[in-house]
Structures are given as C-alpha cells and as structure tokens.
N, C-alpha and C positions, 0 to 999 in steps of 0.2 A: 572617616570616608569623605572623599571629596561627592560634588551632587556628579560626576561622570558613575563614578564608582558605586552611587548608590542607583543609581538608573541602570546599570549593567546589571546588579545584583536583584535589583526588581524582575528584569527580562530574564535572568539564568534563574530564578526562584520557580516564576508563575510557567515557566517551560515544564521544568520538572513536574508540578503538581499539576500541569494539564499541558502533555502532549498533543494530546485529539482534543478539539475545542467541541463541545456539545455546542449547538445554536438552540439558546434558550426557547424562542417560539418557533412554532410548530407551523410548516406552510410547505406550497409545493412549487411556485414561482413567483414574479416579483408582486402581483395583484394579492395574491392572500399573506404576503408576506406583507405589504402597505396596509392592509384591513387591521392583520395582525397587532402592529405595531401601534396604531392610533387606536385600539382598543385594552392596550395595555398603559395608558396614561393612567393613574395611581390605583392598580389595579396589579394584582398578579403576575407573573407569566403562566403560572398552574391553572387561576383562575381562567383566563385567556386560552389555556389549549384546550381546557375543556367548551368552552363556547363555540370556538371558532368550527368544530363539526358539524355543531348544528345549524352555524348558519351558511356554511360552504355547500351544507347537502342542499338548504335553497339555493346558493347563488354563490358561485366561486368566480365571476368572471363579472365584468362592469355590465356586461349586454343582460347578464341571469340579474344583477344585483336592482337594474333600474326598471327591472318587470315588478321589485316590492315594492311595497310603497315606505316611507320615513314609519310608519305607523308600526309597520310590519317586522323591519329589521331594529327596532326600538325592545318590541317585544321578545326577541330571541336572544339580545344583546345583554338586556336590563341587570344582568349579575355580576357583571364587569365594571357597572357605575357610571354614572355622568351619562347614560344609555340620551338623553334626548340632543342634544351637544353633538355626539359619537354617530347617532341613525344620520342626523342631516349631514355629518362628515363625508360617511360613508357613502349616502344618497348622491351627494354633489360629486362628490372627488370622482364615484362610478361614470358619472353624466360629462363630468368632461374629459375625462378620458377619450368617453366616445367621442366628442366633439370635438374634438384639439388634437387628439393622440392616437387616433385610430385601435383604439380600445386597449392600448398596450401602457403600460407605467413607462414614464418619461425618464432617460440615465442623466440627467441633471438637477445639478440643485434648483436652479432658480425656475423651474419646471415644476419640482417635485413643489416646493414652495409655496407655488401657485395653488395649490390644492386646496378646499376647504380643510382646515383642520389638519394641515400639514405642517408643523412648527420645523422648525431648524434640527433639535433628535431626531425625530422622526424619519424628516428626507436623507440625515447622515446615517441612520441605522438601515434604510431603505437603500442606498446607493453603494453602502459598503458593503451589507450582506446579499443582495442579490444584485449585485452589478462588479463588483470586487475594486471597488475606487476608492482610493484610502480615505479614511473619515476617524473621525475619531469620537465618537455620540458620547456625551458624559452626564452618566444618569446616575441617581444619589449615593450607588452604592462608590464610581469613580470620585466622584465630590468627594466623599468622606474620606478615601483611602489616599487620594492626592495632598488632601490636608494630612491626614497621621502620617506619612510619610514624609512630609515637609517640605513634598515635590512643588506647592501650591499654596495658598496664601485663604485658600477657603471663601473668597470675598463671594461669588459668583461663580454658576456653572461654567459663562463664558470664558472667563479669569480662568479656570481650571483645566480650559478646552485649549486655550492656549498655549498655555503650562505643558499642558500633556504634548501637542505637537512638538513646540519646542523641542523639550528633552530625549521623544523617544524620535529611535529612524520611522521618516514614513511608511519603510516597508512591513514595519511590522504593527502599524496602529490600530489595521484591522482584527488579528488575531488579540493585540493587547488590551483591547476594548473590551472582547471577549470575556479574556482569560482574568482582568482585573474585578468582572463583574459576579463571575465564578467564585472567585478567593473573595470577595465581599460579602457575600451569602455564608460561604462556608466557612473562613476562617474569623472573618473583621467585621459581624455584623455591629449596628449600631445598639442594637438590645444582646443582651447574653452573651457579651463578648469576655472570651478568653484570653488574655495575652499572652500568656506562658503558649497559645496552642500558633500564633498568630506569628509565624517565624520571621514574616519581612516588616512588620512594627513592630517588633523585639529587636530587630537587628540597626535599625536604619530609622525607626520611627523617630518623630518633635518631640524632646525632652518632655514641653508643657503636655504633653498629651499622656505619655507614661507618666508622668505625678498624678495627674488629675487619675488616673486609674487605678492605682495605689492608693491613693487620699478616699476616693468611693470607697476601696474594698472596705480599708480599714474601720470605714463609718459605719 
C-alpha cells in the first residue's frame, strides 16, 4: 500500500467503527469544556467526569469560579492529581478571562495560550471541540497509533502533530482526533493489546512493531 492508500484506509476503517464520535469529556460550553480539559492532564477522562460535577455545582462559570478560593477548588479537584498546579490553573485562567475576555473563553490560539496552564493540547482540544476550528491535539493514545501505523516517526508529540496534518484533509482532523483516540482505547491500547482484534495495525501497521509483538507473545 502506498502511504495515500494507507491514510485512506485509516479514514474509511475509524468511519465505520465510529460513525457518531462520543466527545470523551463531559461539559456544557466552551468554559467547562477548558476546566475539563486541563484537568484531564495524566488523569482519566472517567476520572475527570466524575469530578467535574462536583466542582461545576460550585462554579461553572469564571465570575462563580474566582468567588473560591485556589484552597477551595484544590479540594474538590484532588482525585484527578497534580490538584495544587491545576487549582491555580483554574483560579488564574477564571480571573483573566474576566479581565481580558469579558468572562467568555477566547477562539484563538495564541489567546487560549495565554492562559495559566494552557499548553498547546489543551487550547487545540479547546478550539476544535467547542469552536469547531480544525486542530489536530495528539495525546498518547494518537502518538502511539501514528507510530504502529508507520504514519510518523514516534520522535515527538510535535513530530506526530505534524505528520498527522500533513497526511490527513483538514476537514476531517477534528472528527479524526476523535475517532483515533477511541480506537486507541479500545482496539490499540499500549497494555493488553490484541493484534489479531486491532484491524488497522494488522493491515497497514511497521513491520518492526508486528515482530516485536510476536517475539513478546512467544516469550
């Protein structure tokens, strides 16, 4: 398969086993979707929907958020990890909002950027999911699958994020982000991975990666 051929066949695969894309975190507009997001840095999405109620019944909005204190939204946070880091994210990012943005989340990058604890995922998961502006966020489950598939070189998320524009249409980078992260969970994860169940690195996957998966079993 030439790589056009094996990029087509990635997009016509991850179509079929997800028509309708589920949006993994749980929110209602672009403000709990941004809390969302930076409190899922190495933490769950499970983990993460369960949180995010209890702290949205305090404060869903930057004006309810900076009535708590960093003390306060640390404690309701603390199960999702990294909680002292994430409270002052949350605290600052609410505060200039109000200050800068008229309490609304900004549709730019170098906006969203600006935020305490806004890294480069984050504003690309924030901008495509509640703004609909192509991005292409590559979080470990695309890393790995860019690499078994051969699409990418593995060096770097960056390296990977490139890779991925590159090869796929802009139009579809948002649903593909999605749908790649979906089939990484469920078909390709990094622990308890099946190849025989894992149809698009069985078909298209790096040689070195099917040996080395053969060579495990056998040991």
């Amino acid at each position: 398969m030439t790589k056009k051929e094996k990029v087509n066949f990635v997009i016509k695969t991850l179509k079929e086993f997800y028509p309708t894309i589920p949006i993994p975190l749980d929110h209602k507009d672009p403000y709990t979707l941004l809390v969302a997001v930076l409190l899922s840095a190495q933490c769950t999405d499970v983990r993460v929907n369960q949180i995010t109620p209890l702290l949205f019944a305090e404060a869903d909005n930057p004006y309810d958020m900076v009535k708590l204190s960093v003390e306060e939204i640390k404690d309701i946070i603390k199960p999702c990890g990294l909680s002292p880091m994430k409270s002052k994210g949350i605290y600052g990012l609410s505060k200039i909002l109000i200050e800068k943005h008229q309490g609304k989340v900004p549709e730019s990058f170098e906006a969203l950027e600006e935020l305490p604890a806004v890294g480069h995922k984050t504003a690309s998961v924030v901008i495509s999911q509640a703004f609909g502006v192509p991005a292409f966020p590559v979080d470990t489950h695309i890393h790995r699958l860019m690499y078994r598939w051969n699409l990418s070189n593995g060096k770097n998320v960056t390296q990977t994020e490139k890779d991925a524009k590159r090869l796929f249409p802009k139009e579809l980078w948002n649903d593909l982000h999605l749908q790649i992260i979906w089939y990484g969970r469920e078909y390709s994860p990094a622990r308890g991975w099946n190849l025989e169940k894992d149809t698009i690195t069985n078909t298209i996957g790096r040689q070195s990666v099917i040996d080395d998966y053969y060579k495990l079993k056998k040991s």
